[in-house]
VEXDREN-2710 file (C-alpha; in Angstrom, 1 decimal):
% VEXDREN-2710
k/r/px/py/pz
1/UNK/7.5/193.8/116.2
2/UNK/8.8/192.4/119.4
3/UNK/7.0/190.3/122.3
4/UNK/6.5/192.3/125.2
5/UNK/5.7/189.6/127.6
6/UNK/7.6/186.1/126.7
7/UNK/6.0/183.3/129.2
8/UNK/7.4/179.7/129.4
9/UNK/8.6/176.5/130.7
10/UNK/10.5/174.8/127.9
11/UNK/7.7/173.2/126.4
12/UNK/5.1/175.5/125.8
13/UNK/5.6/179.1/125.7
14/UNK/3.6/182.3/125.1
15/UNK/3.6/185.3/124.2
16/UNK/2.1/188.8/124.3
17/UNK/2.1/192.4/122.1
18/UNK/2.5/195.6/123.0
19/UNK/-0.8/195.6/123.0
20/UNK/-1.4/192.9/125.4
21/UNK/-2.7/190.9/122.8
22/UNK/-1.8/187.2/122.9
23/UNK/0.2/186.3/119.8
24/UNK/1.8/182.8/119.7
25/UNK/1.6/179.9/121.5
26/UNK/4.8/177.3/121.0
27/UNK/3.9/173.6/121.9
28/UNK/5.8/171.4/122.4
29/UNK/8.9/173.1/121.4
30/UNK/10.3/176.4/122.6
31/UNK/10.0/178.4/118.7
32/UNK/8.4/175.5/117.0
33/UNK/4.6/174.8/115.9
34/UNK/3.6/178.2/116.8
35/UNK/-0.5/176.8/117.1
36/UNK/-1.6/180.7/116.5
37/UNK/0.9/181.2/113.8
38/UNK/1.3/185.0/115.2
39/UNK/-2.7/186.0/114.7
40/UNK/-4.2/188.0/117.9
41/UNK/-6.2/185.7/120.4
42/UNK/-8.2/188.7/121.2
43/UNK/-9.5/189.3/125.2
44/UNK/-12.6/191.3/125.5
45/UNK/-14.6/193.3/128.4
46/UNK/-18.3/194.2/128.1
47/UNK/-19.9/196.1/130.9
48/UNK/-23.5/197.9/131.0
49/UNK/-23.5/197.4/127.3
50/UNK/-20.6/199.1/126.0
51/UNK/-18.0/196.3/124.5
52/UNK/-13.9/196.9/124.2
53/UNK/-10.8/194.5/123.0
54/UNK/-7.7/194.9/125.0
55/UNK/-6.5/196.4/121.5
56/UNK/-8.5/198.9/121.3
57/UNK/-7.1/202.8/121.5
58/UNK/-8.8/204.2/124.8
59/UNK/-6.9/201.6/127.0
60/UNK/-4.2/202.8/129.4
61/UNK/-2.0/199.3/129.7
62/UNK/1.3/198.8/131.8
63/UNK/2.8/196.0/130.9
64/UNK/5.3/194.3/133.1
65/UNK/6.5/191.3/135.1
66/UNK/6.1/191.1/138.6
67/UNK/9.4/191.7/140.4
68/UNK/12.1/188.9/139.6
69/UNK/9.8/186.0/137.9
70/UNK/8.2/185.2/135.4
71/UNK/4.3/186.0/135.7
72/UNK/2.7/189.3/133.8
73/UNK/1.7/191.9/135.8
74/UNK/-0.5/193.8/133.5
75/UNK/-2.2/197.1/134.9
76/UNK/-5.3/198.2/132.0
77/UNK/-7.9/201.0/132.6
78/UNK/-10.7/202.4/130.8
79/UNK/-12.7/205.6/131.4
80/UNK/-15.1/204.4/129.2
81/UNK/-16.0/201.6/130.8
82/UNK/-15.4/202.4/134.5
83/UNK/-13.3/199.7/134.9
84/UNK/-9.7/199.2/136.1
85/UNK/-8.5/196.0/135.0
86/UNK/-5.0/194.1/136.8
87/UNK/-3.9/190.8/134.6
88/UNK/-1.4/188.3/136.4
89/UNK/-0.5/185.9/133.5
90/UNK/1.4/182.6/134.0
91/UNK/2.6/179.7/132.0
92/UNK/3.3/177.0/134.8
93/UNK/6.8/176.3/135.3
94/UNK/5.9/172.2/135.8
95/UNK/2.5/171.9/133.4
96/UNK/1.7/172.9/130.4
97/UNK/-1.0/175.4/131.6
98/UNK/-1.4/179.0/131.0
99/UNK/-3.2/180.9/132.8
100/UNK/-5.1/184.3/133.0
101/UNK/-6.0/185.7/136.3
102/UNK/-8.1/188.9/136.1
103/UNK/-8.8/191.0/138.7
104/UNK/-11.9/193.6/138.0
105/UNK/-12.1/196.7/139.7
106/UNK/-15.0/199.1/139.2
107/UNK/-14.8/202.9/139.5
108/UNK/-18.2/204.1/138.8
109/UNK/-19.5/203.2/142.5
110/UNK/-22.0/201.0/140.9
111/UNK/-22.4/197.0/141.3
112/UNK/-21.6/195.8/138.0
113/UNK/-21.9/192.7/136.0
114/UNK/-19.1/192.6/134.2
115/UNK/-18.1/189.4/131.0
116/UNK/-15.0/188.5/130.0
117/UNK/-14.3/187.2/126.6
118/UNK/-10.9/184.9/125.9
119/UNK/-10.5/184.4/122.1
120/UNK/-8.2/181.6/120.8
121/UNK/-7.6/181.9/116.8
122/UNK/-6.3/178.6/116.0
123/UNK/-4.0/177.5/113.5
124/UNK/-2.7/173.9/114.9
125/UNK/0.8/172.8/113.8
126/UNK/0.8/176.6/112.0
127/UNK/-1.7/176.1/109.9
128/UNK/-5.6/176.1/109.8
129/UNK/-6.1/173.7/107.5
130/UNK/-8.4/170.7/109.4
131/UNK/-8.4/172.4/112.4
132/UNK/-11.9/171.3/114.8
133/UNK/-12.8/172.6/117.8
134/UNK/-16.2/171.5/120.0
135/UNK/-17.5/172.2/123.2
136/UNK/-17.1/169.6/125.9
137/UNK/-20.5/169.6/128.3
138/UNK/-18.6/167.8/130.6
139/UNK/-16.3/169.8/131.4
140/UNK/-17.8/173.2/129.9
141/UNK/-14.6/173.9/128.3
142/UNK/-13.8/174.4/124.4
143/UNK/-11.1/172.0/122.9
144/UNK/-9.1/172.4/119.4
145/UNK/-7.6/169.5/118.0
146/UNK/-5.5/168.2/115.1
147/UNK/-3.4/165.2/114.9
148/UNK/-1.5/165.1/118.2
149/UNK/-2.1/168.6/119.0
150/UNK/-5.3/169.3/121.5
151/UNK/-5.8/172.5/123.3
152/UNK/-8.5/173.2/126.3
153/UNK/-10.1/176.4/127.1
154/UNK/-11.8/176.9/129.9
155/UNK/-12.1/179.2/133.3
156/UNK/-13.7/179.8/136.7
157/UNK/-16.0/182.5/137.3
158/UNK/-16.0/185.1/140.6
159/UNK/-18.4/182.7/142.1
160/UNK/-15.6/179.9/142.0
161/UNK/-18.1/177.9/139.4
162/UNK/-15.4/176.0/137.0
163/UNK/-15.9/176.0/133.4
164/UNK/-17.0/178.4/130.7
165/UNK/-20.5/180.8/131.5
166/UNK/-20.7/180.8/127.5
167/UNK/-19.1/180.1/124.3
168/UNK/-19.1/180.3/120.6
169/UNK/-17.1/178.7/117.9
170/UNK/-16.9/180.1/114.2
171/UNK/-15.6/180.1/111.1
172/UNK/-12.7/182.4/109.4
173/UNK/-10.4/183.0/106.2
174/UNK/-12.8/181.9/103.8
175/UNK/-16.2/182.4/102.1
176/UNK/-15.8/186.1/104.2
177/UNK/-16.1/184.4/107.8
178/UNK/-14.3/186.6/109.9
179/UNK/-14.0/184.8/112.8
180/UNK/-16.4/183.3/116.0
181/UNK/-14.8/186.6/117.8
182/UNK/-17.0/189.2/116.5
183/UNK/-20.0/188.1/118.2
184/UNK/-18.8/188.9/122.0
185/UNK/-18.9/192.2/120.7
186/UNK/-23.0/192.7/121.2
187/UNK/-22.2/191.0/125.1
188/UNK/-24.1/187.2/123.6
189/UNK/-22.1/184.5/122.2
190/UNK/-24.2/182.1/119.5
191/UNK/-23.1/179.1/121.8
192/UNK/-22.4/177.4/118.4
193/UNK/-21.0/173.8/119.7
194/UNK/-18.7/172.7/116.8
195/UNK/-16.5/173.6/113.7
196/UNK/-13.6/172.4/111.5
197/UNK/-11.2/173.8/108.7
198/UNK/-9.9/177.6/109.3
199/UNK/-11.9/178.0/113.1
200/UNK/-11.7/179.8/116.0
201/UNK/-13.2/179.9/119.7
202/UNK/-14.4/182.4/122.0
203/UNK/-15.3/181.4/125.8
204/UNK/-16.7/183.8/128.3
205/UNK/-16.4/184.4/132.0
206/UNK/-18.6/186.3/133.9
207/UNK/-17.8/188.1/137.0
208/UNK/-19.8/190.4/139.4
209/UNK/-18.3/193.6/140.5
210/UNK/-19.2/196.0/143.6
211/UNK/-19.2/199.4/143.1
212/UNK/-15.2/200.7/144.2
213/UNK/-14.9/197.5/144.5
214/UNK/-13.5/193.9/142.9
215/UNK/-14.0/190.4/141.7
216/UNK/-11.9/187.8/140.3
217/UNK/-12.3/185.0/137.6
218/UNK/-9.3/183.1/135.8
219/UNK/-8.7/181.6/132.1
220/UNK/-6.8/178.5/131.4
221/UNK/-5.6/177.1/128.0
222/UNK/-4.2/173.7/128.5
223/UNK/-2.2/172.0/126.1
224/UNK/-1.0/168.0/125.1
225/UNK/-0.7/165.8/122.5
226/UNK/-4.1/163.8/123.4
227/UNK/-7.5/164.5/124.7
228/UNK/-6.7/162.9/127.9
229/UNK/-3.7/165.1/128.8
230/UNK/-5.3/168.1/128.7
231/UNK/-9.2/166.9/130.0
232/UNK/-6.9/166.0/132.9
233/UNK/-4.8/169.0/133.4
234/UNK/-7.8/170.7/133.0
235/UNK/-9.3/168.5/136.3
236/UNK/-5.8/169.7/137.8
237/UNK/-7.1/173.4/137.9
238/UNK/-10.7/172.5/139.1
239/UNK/-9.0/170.5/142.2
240/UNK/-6.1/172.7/143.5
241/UNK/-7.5/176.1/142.2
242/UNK/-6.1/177.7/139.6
243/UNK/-4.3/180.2/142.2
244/UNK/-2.3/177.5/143.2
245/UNK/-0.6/177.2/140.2
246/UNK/0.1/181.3/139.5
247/UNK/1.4/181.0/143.4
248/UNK/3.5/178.1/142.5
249/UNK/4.9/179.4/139.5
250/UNK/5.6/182.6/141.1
251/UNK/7.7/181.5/143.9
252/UNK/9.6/178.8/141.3
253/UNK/11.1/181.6/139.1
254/UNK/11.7/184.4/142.2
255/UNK/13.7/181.3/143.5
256/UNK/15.3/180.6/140.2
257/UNK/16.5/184.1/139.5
258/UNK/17.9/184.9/143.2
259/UNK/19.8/181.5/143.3
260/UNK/23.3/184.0/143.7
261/UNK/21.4/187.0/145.3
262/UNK/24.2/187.3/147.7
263/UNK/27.3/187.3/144.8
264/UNK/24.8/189.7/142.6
265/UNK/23.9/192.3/145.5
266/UNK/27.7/193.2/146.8
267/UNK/28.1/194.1/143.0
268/UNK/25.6/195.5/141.4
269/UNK/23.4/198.4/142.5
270/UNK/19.7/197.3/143.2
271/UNK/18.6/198.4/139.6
272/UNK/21.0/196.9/137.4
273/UNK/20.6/193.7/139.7
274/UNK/17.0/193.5/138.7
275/UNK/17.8/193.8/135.1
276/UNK/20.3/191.3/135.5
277/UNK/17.7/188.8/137.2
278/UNK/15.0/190.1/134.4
279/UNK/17.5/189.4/131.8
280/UNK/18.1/185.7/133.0
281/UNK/14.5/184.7/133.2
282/UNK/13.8/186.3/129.6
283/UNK/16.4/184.4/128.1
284/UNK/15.1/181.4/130.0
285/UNK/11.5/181.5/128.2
286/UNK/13.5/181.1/124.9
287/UNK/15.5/178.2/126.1
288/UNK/13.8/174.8/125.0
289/UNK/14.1/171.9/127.4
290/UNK/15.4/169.8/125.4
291/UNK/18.5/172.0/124.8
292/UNK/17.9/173.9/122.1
293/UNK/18.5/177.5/122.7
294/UNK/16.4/179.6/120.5
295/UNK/17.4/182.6/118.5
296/UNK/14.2/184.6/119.1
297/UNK/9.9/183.9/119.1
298/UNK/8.4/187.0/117.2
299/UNK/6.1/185.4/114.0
300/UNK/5.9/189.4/112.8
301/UNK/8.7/189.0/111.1
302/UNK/6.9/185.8/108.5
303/UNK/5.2/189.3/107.0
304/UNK/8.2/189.9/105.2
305/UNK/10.3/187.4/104.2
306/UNK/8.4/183.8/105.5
307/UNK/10.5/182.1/107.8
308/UNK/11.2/183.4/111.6
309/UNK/14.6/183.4/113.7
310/UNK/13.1/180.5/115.8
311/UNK/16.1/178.5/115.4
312/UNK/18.9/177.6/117.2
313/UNK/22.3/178.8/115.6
314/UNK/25.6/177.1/117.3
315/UNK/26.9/180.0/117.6
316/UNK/24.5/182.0/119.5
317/UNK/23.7/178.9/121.5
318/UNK/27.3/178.8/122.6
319/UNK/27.6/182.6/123.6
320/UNK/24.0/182.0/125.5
321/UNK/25.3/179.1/127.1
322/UNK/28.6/180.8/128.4
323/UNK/26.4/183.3/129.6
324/UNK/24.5/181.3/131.0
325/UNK/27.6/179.2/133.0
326/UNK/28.9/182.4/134.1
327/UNK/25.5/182.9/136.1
328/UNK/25.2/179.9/137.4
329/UNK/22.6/178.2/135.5
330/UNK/24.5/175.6/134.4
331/UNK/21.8/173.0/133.7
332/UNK/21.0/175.0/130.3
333/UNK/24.3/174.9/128.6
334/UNK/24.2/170.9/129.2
335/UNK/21.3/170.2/127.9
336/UNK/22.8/172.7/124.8
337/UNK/26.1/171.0/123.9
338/UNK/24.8/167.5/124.3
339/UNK/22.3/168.6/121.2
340/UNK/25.7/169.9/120.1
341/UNK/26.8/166.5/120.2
342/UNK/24.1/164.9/118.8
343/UNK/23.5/167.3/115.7
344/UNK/27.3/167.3/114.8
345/UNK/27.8/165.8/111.0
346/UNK/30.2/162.6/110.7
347/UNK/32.7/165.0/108.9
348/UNK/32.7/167.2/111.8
349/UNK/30.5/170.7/110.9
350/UNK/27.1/171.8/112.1
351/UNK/25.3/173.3/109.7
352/UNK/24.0/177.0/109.7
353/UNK/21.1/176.5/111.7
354/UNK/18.4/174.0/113.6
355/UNK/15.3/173.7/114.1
356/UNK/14.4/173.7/117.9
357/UNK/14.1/169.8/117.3
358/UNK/17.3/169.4/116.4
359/UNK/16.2/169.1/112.3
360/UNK/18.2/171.2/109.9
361/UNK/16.4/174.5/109.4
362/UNK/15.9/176.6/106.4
363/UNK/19.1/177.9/104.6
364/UNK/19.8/180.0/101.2
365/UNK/23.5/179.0/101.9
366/UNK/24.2/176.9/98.5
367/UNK/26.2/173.3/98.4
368/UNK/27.9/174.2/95.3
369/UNK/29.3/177.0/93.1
370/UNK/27.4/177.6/89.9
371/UNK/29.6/174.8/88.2
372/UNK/28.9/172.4/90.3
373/UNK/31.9/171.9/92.5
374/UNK/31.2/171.4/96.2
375/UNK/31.1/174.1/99.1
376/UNK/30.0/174.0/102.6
377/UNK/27.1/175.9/103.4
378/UNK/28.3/176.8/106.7
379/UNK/29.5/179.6/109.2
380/UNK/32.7/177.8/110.6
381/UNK/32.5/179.6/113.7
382/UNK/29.2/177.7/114.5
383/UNK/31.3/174.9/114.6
384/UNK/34.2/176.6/117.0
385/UNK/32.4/178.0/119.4
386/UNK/30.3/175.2/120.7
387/UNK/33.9/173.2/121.3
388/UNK/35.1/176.8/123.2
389/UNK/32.4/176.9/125.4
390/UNK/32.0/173.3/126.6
391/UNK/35.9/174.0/127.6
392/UNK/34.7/176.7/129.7
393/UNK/31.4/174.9/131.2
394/UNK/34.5/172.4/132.5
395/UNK/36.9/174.8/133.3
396/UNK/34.3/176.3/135.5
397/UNK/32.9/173.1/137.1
398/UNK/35.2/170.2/136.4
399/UNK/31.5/167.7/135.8
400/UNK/34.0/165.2/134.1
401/UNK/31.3/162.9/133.9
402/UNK/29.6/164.9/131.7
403/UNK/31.7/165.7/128.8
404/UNK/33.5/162.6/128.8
405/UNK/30.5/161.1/126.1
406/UNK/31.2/164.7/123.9
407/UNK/34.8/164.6/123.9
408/UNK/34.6/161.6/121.5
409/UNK/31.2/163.4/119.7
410/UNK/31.5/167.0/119.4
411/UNK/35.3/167.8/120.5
412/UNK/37.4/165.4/118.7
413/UNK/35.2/165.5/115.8
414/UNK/35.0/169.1/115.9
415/UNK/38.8/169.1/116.0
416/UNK/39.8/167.2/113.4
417/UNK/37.4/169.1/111.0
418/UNK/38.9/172.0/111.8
419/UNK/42.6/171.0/111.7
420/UNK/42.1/170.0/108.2
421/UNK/39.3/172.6/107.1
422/UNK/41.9/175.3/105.5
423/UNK/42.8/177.6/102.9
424/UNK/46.2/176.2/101.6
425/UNK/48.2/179.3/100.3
426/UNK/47.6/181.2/103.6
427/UNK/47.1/178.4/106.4
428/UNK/44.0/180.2/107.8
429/UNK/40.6/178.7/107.7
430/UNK/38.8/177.8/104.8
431/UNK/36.3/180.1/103.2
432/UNK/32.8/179.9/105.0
433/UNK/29.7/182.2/105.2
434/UNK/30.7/185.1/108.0
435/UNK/28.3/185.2/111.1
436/UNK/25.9/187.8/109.3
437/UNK/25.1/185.4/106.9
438/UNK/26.0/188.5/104.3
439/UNK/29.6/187.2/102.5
440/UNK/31.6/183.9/102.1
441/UNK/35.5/184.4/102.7
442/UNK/37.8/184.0/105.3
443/UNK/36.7/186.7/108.4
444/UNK/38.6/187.7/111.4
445/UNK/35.8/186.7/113.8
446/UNK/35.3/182.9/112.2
447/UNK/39.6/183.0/112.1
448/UNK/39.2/183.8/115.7
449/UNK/36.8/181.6/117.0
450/UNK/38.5/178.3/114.9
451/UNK/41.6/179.4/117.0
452/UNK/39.6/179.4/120.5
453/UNK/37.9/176.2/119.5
454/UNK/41.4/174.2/118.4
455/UNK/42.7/175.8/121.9
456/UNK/39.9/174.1/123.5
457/UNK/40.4/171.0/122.1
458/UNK/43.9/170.9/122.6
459/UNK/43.4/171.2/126.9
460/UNK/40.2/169.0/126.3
461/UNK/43.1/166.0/124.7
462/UNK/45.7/166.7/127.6
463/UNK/43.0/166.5/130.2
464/UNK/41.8/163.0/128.8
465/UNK/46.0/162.3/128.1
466/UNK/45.7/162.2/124.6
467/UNK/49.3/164.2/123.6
468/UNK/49.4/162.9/120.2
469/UNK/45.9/164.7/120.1
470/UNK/47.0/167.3/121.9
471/UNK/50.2/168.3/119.9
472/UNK/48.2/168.5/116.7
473/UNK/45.1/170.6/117.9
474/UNK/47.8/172.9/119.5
475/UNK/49.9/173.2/115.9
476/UNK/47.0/173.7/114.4
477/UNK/45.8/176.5/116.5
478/UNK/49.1/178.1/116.4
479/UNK/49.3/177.9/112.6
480/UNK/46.1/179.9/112.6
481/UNK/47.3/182.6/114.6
482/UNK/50.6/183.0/112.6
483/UNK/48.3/183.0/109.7
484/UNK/46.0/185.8/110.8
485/UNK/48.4/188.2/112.1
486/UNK/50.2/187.5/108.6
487/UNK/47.0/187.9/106.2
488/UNK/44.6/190.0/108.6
489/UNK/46.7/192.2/110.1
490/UNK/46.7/195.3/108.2
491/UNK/50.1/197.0/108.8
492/UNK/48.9/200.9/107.6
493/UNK/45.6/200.4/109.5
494/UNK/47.3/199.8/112.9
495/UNK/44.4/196.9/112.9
496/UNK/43.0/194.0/111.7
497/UNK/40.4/193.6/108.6
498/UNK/36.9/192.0/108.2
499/UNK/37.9/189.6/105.7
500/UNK/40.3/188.0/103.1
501/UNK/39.8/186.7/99.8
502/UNK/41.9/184.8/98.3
503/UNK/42.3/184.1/94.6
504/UNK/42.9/181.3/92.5
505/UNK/46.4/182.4/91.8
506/UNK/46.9/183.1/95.7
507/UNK/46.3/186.5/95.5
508/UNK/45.1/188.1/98.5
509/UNK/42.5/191.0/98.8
510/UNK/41.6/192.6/102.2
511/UNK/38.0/194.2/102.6
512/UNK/38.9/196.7/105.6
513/UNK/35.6/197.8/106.4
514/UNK/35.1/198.2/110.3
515/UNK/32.8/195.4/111.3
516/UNK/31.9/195.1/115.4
517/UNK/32.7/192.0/114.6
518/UNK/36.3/192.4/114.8
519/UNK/36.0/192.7/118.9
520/UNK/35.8/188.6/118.3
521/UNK/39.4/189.0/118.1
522/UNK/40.1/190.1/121.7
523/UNK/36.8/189.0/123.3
END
C-alpha cells in the first residue's frame, strides 16, 4: 500500500495511510529504523459519548498538501459525531518535531466538549523488544525510549495549557494485551504511568467547541537520541507556540519549491506547474540529509517478502539526482555522489544496494556460481551511472571545487573498473545482474550506461589534463559501442535486444524480448 502523505526533513520523516492513519516514523535516517515498524498510531475523537478512530468507515477524509509545501491539509467529517475535523500536519524543516494541529468544528449548534486521543505504537529501532515508556509530571508529556532512541509526546489544549489533559500506557503482542489504545474508546484513559517490553502510549487533548463554531489544540512527537534533546525541543514548542513552527515550516518549503517560479510558469500551464513543484517536494521527503537518496518508505510491503525498498540503489540515486540538477536543487545530488564516493569498493563497483547509512543492504545476488568460482553480485550500471551524472552536475554548474576530491574517488576508480570489467570474445561489458534484479547477462541498458559512464570519465580526465587517462576511457567507450551495435543489434528486428549470453565456447544467444528498458539506449 502506498503513503499518502510523506512528511520530512532528512532526518526524521513520517508518514500517513489512506486512511490518515500514521504509519512510520524514520529517525534518524530517511528509510531507516522505522520506530513504528509500519503499525497504525491510531488518532481518536470522542464527543457526547460516542467514540471514533480516524480509520473508522463513516469518515469522509480529503487528504492533501497544502498548495506547494510540505504540510498535510487533511479535511475529515463525521455525521455521526457532528463534527467537522481540518488536520494541518508538519514535520519541521529545521527540528526534529512533528506536529498535529487540529482544528474542531462543530455542526450540531451545540457547545461541545470534545477529546482527542494521539496513539503512538512503539517499536524503537523496529522492534518492541525493551521498549519503556513513562509519563513525565514535569512536563506532562509521555516519553519512549531505548538505547539512543527517545521520543516525546505531548500537546496544548484550546485553552493554550501545554502538556497532556490525560494519558495511558499499556501493554501489547503478548499474554493477549492488545494495546494501551483501546481504553480511549469509553472517553477515560487508566492514566497508567509506566511500562516496558512490546508497549504503547495514548495521550489526550481536550478541546472545547461552540456550537457552529471551532477550537484548536496541537500534538507534538519529538524525537533525539537522548532525554535531553527532546525534553528540550519539547520546551521549544511551549515557548514559541507550536504555530510557530507549522508557520515556519510552511513558508520554508513554498520557498523551496518556487525557487525557479519564473523559468516554471512561462512553460508550463498552472496545473502541470503544481505537479511539477508537488513532485519536487515528495521526492525531497525521501531524500536523506546525509546523501542518501532513498528508493521508497512504505513498511506494507515487510508483509510479503521481509525486507522494504528503503534503500538507496546507485542507480536510481543517479537518475534522482539528474533530476534533481535539472531543477535546480543541486544541493541534493552533492550530498548523493560524495556517498558515491565514499561507498565505492577499492576495486571500483558499488554494490547492488545501501542502506540509507551508507552500510551494504540485503542482497540474494550470489558471490559465486555453484562451483565455487567468483562472480560479482552487481548491476554494473549502478556503477556507470553515478560517474554519468556527476559529469552532468559539472557540466551544468562548473563547482570544480567540488568534484575535484571524487575525481580521484569515484571517477577514476569507477573508470578503470569499467575499462577492464569485460566479456572477452565480444568486447562488451561483463555479465552483471540487469536493473530488475531478474537475470545475469550482458543487457543493452547496463551496455549503455558503461558507455555514458566511460564517456564521462573520459571529459572528466581532459578537464583535469590527464590524456593518457583520457585516451583510454575514450577507447574503451568506443570499443563498447562497436561491440553493442555488433552483438545487440539485431539485424531482422530493425532493433536492438534485451540481452546477450554468451557461452563458453563464445557462442552468442540473443533474448529479443521488448524490455522498456531498451529506451536506456537513446535516453
Amino acid at each position: 500500500m502506498p503513503r499518502d502523505l510523506p512528511l520530512g526533513n532528512g532526518n526524521l520523516l513520517v508518514t500517513f495511510d489512506r486512511l490518515y492513519q500514521l504509519r512510520d516514523v524514520y529517525f534518524p535516517y530517511v528509510g531507516m529504523e522505522d520506530h513504528t515498524e509500519g503499525h497504525p498510531c491510531r488518532f481518536g475523537v470522542w464527543a457526547d459519548g460516542t467514540f471514533r478512530w480516524i480509520s473508522d468507515g463513516d469518515w469522509e477524509r480529503k487528504i492533501r498538501y497544502a498548495h506547494e509545501t510540505l504540510v498535510g491539509d487533511v479535511h475529515c467529517s463525521n455525521a455521526a459525531l457532528g463534527l467537522r475535523l481540518h488536520c494541518r500536519d508538519v514535520v519541521d524543516f529545521d527540528r526534529n518535531l512533528y506536529l498535529k494541529e487540529v482544528t474542531v468544528e462543530d455542526t450540531t449548534g451545540r457547545d461541545r466538549e470534545v477529546r482527542l486521543f494521539q496513539h503512538f505504537d512503539a517499536h524503537l529501532y523496529g522492534n518492541s523488544v525493551g521498549d519503556s515508556a513513562y509519563y513525565d509530571p514535569r512536563s506532562r508529556a509521555l516519553l519512549h525510549y531505548k538505547a539512543r532512541r527517545w521520543f516525546l509526546l505531548s500537546g496544548m489544549g484550546s485553552d493554550g495549557q501545554a502538556g497532556l489533559a490525560s494519558f495511558a500506557i499499556g501493554r501489547k503482542e503478548d499474554g493477549g494485551h492488545v494495546g494501551a489504545w483501546v481504553d480511549a474508546e469509553d472517553g477515560a484513559l487508566s492514566r497508567n504511568p509506566v511500562a516496558q517490553g512490546g508497549i504503547d502510549t495514548i495521550g489526550q487533548i481536550d478541546v472545547r467547541v461552540p456550537g457552529h463554531g471551532s477550537g484548536t489544540v496541537t500534538f507534538w512527537l519529538a524525537a533525539g537520541q537522548s532525554y535531553e534533546e527532546v525534553r528540550d525541543l519539547d520546551q521549544l514548542v511551549r515557548t514559541r507556540g507550536p504555530v510557530s513552527f507549522i508557520k515556519r515550516t510552511d513558508d520554508y518549503w513554498r520557498l523551496w519549491a518556487n525557487k525557479d517560479e519564473s523559468q516554471i510558469s512561462r512553460v508550463l500551464p498552472d496545473e502541470l506547474c503544481h505537479l511539477y513543484k508537488r513532485s519536487c517536494l515528495i521526492i525531497r521527503t525521501q531524500v536523506d540529509e546525509r546523501g542518501a537518496i532513498v528508493a521508497g518508505n512504505d513498511s506494507d510491503v515487510l508483509r510479503f517478502n521481509r525486507d522494504t525498498y528503503s534503500y538507496m540503489w546507485p542507480r536510481d540515486g543517479a537518475l534522482v539526482a539528474a533530476a534533481m540538477d535539472l531543477a535546480g536543487y543541486v544541493e541534493l545530488p552533492r550530498r548523493f555522489y560524495a556517498m558515491c564516493g565514499e561507498l565505492i569498493t577499492r576495486e571500483g563497483y558499488l554494490l547492488h544496494k545501501y542502506n540509507p547509512d551508507g552500510s551494504a543492504g540485503s542482497s540474494w545476488h550470489a558471490w559465486s556460481t555453484p562451483e565455487g568460482r567468483l562472480e560479482l553480485p552487481i548491476q554494473e550500471d549502478e556503477t556507470a551511472l553515478p560517474v554519468w551524472g556527476l559529469w552532468l552536475h559539472y557540466e551544468r554548474l562548473r563547482d570544480l571545487e567540488f568534484v575535484r576530491p571524487l575525481y580521484r574517488k569515484l571517477v577514476r576508480t569507477a573508470a578503470d573498473f569499467m575499462t577492464t570489467f569485460r566479456e572477452p570474445h565480444t568486447g562488451l561489458p561483463a555479465a552483471s545482474f540487469d536493473l530488475w534484479e531478474e537475470r545475469r547477462g550482458i543487457h543493452a541498458f547496463t551496455t549503455a550506461a558503461v558507455w555514458a559512464g566511460l564517456t564521462a570519465a573520459a571529459r572528466f580526465a581532459e578537464a583535469f589534463g590527464q590524456h593518457e587517462l583520457t585516451s583510454r576511457y575514450r577507447v574503451a567507450a568506443d570499443e563498447i559501442r562497436a561491440a553493442a551495435l555488433e552483438h545487440l543489434w539485431d539485424e531482422d528486428r530493425g532493433r536492438f535486444v534485451r540481452t546477450v549470453s554468451v557461452l563458453p565456447d563464445g557462442t552468442i544467444v540473443k533474448d529479443p524480448t521488448l524490455d522498456i528498458s531498451l529506451s536506456g539506449i537513446w535516453l
